[in-house]
C-alpha positions as CSV (number, residue, x, y, z in Angstrom):
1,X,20.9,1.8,-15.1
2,X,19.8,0.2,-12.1
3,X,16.3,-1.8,-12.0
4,X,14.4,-2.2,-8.5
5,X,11.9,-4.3,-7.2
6,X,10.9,-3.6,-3.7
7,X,8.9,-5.8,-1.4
8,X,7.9,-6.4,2.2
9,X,5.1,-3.9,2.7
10,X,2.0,-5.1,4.6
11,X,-0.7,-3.9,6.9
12,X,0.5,-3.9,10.6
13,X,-0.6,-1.9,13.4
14,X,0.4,1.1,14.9
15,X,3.4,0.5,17.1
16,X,4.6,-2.7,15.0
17,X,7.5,-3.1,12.7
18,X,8.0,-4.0,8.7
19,X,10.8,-4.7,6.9
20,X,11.7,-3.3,3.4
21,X,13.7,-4.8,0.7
22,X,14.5,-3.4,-2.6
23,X,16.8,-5.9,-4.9
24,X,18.2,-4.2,-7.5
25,X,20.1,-5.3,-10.6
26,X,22.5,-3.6,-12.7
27,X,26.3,-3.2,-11.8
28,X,26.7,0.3,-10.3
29,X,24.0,-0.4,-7.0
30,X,27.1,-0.4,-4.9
31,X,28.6,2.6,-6.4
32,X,25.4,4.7,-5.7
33,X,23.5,6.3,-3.0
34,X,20.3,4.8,-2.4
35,X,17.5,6.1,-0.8
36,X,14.1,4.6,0.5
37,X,11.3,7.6,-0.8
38,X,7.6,7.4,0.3
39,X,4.7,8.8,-1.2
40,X,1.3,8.9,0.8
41,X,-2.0,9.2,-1.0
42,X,-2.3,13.2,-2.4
43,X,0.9,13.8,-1.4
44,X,4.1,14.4,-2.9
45,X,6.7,11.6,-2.9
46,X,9.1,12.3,-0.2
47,X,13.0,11.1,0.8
48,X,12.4,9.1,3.4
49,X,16.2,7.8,4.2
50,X,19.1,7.7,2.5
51,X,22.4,5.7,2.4
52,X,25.9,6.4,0.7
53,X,27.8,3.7,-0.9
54,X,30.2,3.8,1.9
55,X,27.2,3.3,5.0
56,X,26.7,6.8,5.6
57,X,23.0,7.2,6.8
58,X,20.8,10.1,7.0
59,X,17.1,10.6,7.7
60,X,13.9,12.6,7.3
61,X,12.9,14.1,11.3
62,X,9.9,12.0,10.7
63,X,11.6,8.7,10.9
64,X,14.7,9.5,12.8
65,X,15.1,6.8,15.1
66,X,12.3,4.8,14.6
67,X,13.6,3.8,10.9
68,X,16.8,2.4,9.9
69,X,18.7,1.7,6.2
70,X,20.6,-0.3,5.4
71,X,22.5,-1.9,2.1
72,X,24.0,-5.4,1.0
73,X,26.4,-4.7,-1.7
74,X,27.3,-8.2,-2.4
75,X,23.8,-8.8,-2.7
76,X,22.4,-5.6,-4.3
77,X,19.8,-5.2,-1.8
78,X,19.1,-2.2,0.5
79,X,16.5,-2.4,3.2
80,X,14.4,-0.6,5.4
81,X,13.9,-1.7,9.0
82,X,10.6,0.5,10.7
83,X,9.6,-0.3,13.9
84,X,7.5,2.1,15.6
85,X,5.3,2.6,13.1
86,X,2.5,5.0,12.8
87,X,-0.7,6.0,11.1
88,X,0.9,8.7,9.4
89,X,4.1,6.1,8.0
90,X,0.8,4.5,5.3
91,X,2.3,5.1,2.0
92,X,3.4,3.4,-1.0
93,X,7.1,3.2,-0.2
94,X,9.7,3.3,-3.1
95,X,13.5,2.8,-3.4
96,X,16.1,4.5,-6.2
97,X,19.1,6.0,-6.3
98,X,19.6,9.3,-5.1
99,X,19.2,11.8,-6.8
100,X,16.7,9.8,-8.3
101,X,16.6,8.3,-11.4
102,X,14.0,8.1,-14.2
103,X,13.0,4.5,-13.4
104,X,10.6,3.8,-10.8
105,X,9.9,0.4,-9.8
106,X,5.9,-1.1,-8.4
107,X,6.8,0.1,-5.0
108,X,5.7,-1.9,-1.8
109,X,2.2,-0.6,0.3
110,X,2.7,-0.1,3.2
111,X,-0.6,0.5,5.5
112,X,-0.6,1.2,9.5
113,X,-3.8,1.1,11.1
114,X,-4.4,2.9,14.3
């Protein structure tokens, strides 16, 4: 099973940029896909971007382009590069496997003011 702490999250403006991490422990991170998820206030938690273990990337329309994943094997780590950001990106932004498993970690906040 694969434990997760994610950090980075912050308050920056609309039109800035964060950078997500997610260290992870447990021997099978590199043998998984791993996904960056989101979940806003009221709302559902979403798949934001996801990442297989051999670097293929895909995205949700909402962050195509403006958000990038990425993954360190060696160094269990995934991360989420989002530049561009806007109003509607403020959400508590979680990382897991995907599917996802059981086991959530804290998340990382992750507030764009207009």
């Amino acid at each position: 099973q694969v434990q997760l702490v994610e950090s980075g999250g912050g308050l920056v403006q609309a039109g800035g940029s964060l950078r997500l991490s997610c260290a992870a422990s447990g021997s099978s991170f590199s043998d998984n896909t791993m996904g960056w998820y989101r979940q806003a206030p009221g709302k559902q938690r979403e798949l934001v971007a996801a990442i297989t273990r051999g670097g293929v990337r895909n995205y949700a329309n909402s962050v195509k382009g403006r958000f990038t994943i990425s993954r360190d094997n060696a160094e269990n780590t995934l991360y989420l590069q989002m530049n561009s950001l806007k109003p509607e990106d403020t959400a508590v932004y979680y990382c897991n496997t995907w599917p996802p498993g059981d086991y959530w970690g804290q998340g990382t906040q992750v507030t764009v003011s207009s």
